[in-house]
C-alpha positions as CSV (number, residue, x, y, z in Angstrom):
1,X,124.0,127.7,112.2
2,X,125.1,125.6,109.3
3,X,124.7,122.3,111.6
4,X,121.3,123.2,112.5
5,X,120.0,123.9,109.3
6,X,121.5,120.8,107.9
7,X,119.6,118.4,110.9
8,X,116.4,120.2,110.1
9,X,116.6,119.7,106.3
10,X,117.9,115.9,106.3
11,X,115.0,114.5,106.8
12,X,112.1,116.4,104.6
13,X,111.7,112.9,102.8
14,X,109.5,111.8,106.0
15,X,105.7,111.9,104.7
16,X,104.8,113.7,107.6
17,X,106.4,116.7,107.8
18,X,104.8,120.0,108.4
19,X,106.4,121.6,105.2
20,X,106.2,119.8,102.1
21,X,110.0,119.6,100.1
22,X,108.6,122.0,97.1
23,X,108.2,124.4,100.0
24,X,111.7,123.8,102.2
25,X,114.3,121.5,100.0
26,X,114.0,120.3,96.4
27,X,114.8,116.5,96.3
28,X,117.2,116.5,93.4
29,X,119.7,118.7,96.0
30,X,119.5,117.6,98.8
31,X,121.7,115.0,98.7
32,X,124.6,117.3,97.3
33,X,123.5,120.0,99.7
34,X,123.7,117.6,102.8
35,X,127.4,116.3,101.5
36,X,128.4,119.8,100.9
37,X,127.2,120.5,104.5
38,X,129.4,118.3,105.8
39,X,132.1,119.6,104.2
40,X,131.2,122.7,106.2
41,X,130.7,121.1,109.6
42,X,133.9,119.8,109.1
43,X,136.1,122.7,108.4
44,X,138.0,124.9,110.5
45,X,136.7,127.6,113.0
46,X,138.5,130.5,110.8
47,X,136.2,129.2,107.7
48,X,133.0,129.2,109.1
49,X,131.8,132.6,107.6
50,X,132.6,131.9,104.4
51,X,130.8,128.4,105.0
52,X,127.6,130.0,106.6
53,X,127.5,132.3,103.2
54,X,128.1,128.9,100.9
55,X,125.4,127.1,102.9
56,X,122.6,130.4,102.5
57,X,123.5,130.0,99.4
58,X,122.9,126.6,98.6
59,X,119.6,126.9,100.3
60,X,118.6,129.8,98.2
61,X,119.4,127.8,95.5
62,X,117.5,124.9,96.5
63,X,114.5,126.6,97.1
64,X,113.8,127.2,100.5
65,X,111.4,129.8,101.3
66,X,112.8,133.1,102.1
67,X,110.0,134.1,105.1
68,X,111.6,130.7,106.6
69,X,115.1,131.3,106.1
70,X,115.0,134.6,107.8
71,X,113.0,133.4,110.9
72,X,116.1,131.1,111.1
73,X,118.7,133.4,111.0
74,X,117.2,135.6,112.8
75,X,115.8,134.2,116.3
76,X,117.6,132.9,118.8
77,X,114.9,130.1,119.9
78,X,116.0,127.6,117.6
79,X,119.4,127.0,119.6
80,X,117.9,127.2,122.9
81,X,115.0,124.8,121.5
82,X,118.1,122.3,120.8
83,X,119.7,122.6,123.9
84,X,116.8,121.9,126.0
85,X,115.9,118.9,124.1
86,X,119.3,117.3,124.2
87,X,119.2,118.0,128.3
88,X,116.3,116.3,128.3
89,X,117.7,113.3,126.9
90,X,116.4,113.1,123.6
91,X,118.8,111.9,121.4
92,X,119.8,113.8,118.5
93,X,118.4,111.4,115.8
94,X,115.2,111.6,118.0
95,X,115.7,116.0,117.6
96,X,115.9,115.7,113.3
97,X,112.3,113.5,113.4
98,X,110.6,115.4,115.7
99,X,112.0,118.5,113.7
100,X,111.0,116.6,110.4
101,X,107.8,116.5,111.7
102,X,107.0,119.4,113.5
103,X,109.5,122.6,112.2
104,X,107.5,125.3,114.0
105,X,109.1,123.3,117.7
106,X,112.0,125.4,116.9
107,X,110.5,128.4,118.0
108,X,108.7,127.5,120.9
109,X,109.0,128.9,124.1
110,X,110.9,126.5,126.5
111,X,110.3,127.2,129.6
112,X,106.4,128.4,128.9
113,X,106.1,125.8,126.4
114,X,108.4,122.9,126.5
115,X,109.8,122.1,129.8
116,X,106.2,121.8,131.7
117,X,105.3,118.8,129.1
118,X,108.4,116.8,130.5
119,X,107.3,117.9,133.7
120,X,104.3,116.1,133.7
121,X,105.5,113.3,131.7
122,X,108.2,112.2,134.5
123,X,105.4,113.3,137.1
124,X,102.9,110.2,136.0
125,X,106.0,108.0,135.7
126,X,107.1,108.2,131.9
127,X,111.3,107.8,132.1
128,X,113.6,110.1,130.0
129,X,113.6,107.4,127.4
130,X,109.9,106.6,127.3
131,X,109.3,110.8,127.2
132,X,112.3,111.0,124.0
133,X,110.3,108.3,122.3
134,X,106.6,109.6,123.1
135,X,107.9,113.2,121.7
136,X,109.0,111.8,118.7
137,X,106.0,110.0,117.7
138,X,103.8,112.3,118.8
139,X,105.7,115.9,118.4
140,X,102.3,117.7,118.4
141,X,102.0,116.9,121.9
142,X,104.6,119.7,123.4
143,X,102.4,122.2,122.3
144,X,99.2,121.4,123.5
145,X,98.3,122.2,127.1
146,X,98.8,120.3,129.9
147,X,96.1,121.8,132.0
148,X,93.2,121.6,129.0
149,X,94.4,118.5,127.1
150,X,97.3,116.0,128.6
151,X,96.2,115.6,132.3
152,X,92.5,115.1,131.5
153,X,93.6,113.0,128.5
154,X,95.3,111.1,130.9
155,X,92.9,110.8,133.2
156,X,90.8,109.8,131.7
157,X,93.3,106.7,130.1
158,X,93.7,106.1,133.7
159,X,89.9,105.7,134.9
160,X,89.4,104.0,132.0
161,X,92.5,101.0,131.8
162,X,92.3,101.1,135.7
163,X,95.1,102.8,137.3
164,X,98.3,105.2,136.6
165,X,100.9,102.6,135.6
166,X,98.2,101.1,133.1
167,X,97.8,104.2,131.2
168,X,101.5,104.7,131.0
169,X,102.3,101.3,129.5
170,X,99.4,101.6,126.9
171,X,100.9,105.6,126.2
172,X,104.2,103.7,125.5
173,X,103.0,101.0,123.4
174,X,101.3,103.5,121.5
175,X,102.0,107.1,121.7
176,X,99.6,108.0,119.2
177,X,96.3,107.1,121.7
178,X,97.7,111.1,122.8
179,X,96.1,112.2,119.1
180,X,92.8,111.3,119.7
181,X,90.1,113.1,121.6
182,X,90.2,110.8,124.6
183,X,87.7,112.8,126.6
184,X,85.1,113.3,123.6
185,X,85.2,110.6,121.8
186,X,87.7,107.1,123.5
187,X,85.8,107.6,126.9
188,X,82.0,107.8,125.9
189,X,82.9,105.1,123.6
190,X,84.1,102.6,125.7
191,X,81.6,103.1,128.4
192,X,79.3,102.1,125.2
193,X,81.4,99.5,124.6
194,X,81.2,98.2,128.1
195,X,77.7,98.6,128.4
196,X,76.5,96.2,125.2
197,X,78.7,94.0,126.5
198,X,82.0,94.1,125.3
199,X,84.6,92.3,128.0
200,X,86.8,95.0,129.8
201,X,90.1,93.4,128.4
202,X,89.3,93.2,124.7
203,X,88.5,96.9,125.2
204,X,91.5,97.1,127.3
205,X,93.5,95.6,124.7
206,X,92.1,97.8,121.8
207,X,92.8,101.0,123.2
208,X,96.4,99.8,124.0
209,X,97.2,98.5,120.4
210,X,94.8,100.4,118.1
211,X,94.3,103.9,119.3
212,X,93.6,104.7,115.2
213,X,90.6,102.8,115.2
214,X,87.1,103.6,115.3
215,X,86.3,103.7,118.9
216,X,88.7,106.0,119.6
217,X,88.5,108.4,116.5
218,X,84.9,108.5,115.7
219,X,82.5,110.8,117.5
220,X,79.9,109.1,119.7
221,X,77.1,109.5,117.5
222,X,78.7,108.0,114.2
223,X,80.6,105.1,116.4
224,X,76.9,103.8,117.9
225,X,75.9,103.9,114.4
226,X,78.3,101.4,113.4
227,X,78.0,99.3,116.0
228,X,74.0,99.2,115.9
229,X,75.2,98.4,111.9
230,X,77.0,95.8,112.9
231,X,75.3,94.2,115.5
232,X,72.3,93.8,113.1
233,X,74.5,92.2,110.5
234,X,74.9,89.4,113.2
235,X,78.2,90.6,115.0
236,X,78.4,89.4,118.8
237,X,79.8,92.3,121.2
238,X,81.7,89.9,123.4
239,X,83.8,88.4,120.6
240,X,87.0,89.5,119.0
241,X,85.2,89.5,115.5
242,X,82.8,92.4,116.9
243,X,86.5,94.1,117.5
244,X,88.3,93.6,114.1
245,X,84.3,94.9,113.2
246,X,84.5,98.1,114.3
247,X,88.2,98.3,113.4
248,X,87.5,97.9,109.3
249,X,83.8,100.1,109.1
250,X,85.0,102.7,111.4
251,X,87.8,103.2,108.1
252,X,84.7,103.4,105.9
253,X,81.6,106.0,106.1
254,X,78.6,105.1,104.3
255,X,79.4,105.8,101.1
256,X,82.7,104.1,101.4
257,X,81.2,101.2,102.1
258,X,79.2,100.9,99.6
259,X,81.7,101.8,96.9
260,X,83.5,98.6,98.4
261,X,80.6,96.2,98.1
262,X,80.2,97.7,94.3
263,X,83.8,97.2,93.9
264,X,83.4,93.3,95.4
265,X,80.6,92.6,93.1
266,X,82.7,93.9,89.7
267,X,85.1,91.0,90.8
268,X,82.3,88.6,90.7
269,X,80.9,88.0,94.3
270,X,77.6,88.1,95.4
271,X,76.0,90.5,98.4
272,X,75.8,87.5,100.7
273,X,79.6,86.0,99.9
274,X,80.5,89.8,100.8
275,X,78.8,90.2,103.6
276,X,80.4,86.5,104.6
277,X,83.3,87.1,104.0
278,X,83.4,90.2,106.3
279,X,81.7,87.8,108.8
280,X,84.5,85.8,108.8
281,X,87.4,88.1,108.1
282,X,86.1,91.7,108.4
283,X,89.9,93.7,107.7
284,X,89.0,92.6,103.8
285,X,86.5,94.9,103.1
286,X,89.2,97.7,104.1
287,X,91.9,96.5,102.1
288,X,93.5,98.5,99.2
289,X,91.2,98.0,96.4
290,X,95.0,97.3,94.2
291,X,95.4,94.7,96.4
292,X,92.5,92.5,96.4
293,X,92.0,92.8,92.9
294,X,95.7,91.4,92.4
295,X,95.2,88.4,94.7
296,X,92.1,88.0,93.6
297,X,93.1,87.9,89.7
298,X,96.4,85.5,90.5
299,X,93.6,82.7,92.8
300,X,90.8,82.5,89.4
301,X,93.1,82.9,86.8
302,X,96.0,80.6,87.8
303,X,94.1,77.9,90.0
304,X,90.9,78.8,88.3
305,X,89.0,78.9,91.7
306,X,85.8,81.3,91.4
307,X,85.3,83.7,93.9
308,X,82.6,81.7,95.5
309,X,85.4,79.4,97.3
310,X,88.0,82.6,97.6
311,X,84.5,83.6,99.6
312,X,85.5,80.9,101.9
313,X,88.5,82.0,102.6
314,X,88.9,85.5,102.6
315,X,92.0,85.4,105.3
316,X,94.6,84.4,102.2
317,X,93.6,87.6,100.2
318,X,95.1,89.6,103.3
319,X,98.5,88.3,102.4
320,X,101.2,90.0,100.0
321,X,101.1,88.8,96.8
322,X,104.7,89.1,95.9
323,X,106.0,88.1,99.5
324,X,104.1,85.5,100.9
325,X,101.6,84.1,98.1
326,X,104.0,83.1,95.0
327,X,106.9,82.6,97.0
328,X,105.0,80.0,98.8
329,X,103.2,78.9,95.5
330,X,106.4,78.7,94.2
331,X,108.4,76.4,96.5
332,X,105.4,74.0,96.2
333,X,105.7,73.7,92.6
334,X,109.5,72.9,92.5
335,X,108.6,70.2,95.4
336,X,105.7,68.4,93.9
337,X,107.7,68.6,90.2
338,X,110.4,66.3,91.7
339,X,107.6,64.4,93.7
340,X,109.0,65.0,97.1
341,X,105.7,65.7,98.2
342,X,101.7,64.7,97.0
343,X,100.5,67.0,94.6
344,X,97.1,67.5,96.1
345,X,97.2,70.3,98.8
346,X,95.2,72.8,100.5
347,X,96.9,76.0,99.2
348,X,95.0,77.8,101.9
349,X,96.5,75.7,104.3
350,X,99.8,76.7,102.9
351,X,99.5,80.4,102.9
352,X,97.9,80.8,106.5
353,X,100.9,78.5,107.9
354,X,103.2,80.3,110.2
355,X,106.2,81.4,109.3
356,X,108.4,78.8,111.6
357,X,105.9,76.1,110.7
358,X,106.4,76.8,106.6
359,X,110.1,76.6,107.2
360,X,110.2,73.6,108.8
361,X,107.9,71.7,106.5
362,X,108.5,73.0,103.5
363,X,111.9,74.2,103.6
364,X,114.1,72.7,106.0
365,X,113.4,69.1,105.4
366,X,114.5,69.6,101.6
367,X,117.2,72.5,101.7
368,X,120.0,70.3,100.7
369,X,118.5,68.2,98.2
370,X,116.9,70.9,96.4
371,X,118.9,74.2,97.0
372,X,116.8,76.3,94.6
373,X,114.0,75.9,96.5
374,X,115.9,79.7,98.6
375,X,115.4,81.0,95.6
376,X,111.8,80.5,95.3
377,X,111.3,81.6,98.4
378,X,113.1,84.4,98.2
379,X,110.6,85.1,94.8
380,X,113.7,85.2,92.5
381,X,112.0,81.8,90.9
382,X,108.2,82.4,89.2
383,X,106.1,79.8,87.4
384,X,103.9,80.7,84.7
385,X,101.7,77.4,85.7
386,X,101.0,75.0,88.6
387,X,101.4,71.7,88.1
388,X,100.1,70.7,91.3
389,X,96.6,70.0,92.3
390,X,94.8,73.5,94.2
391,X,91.5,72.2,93.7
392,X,91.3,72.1,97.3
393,X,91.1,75.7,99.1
């Protein structure tokens, strides 16, 4: 008993568990209770009453509910809930998230509830390890029913990505595509979708990698809203910029969306340099609002541009202040101080440069020569002022 209630309390910090930790674990024990727990696992077989009592009462003193405890204690399911899932192949690291996640899976039925999920899973051609990591994403799933929800949610995946083997690698590239109401709102959707004259593979591709977005959560009636929105803004259906579109306003209703442009304009852009710069980057407008302001504040108030240029650039507000824009910012400055390189640049050239491609220009050339430059990369070096020229975005 002790081990299982130690695996199903070791991992209430996840955000999305289905108890919050006021109501199974207080955070200021837990770490005592799961070292004094393994004290416990760890002794001998003529010490584990007295350990079961210590570890009731550490969890009475840590504030588990009572109702919970008790339904613990007292059924039998939990064990046999275990046992199923290791034979299953689920890994036991793979048991305390889905457990996290999902408590209530403990006292399931297994052979009513569980075992015809991984039934059909290995009948459509999911392996053991493709079905351990599906159920761990997507716990919810062992609970719903196979005839009502996962065979014509697959189906449906099928008809729609063209064949069994496609739905299965678009379910393992992301699970979650399960959470959505594939028959209400992903199919009618894309059939819209295809019929405006979005290409097959972009929605292909979307429903693979972005099962959260619009076409797949929004009901039919709100998603041919937006996209009548948007295609009267100017957005072409057959290009990936109608996509990312419908990605960033399905996030916002109507009155999201206009808190945003209210939001843009107390930074000092106009309607149209809004609207453009959704044109050109649309993701922007469904940023945290934190995080524009900060990028924002850094581009006018330490190269003084106004947002009229940042308007012409919107991709560099997507990028992390601290990670990508002063670091970068920073390993320029040191460079054009010691005039290794021309102090005129185009710092949105800069900040949209791969990875690799920074590296090799800025980095690797002049690692040896100027060794602090790691450290300004790394952000450990900040300037209070640029002495090269940013004029140009």
């Amino acid at each position: 008993m002790h081990r299982f209630v130690r695996n199903c309390i070791s991992l209430t910090h996840t955000k999305r568990a289905a108890y919050s930790p006021t109501q199974i674990c207080s955070p200021s024990c837990l770490q005592s209770f799961e070292s004094l727990c393994t004290d416990v696992s760890s002794t001998t077989s003529s010490t584990n009453q007295n350990s079961s009592f210590t570890v009731r009462t550490l969890i009475n003193s840590c504030g588990f509910r009572h109702q919970f405890v008790l339904r613990l204690e007292s059924s039998k399911r939990p064990a046999s809930v275990l046992k199923f899932l290791e034979d299953e192949g689920v890994s036991r690291s793979q048991i305390e998230i889905i457990v996290s996640k999902y408590p209530q899976i403990l006292f399931t039925c297994v052979q009513k509830i569980l075992k015809p999920k991984f039934e059909f899973f290995r009948s459509v051609g999911f392996s053991e390890a493709d079905t351990g990591r599906l159920i761990t994403i997507c716990p919810f799933i062992l609970v719903r029913s196979v005839e009502n929800y996962l065979i014509p949610s697959f189906e449906s995946l099928r008809a729609m990505l063209g064949g069994q083997q496609n739905a299965v690698d678009a379910i393992n590239l992301n699970p979650t595509v399960l959470r959505r109401q594939v028959t209400k709102n992903l199919a009618p959707n894309v059939e819209f979708l295809r019929n405006i004259g979005t290409p097959n593979w972009r929605v292909t591709k979307m429903i693979a990698r972005r099962s959260d977005c619009a076409v797949a959560s929004n009901a039919p009636h709100r998603f041919r809203k937006d996209v009548k929105f948007l295609t009267e803004m100017g957005f072409d259906p057959s290009l990936s910029s109608f996509i990312q579109a419908i990605i960033a306003k399905g996030h916002l209703t109507e009155l999201n969306w206009e808190d945003r442009l209210e939001f843009f304009r107390s930074l000092g852009f106009s309607n149209e340099e809004i609207i453009s710069m959704f044109k050109k980057q649309p993701i922007t407008l469904s940023l945290s609002k934190e995080k524009i302001r900060a990028a924002v504040e850094f581009f006018i108030n330490t190269f003084h541009w106004s947002p009229t240029q940042l308007s012409k650039k919107p991709n560099i507000l997507l990028y992390s202040l601290g990670k990508r824009i002063i670091p970068r910012c920073s390993v320029l400055q040191i460079l054009v101080s010691r005039s290794m390189i021309d102090k005129s640049v185009m710092v949105s050239s800069l900040l949209v440069m791969t990875e690799g491609d920074f590296l090799e220009k800025f980095m690797t050339n002049y690692k040896d020569e100027v060794p602090e430059l790691l450290d300004a990369y790394q952000g450990k070096l900040k300037f209070d002022e640029y002495n090269f020229d940013p004029c140009k975005i």
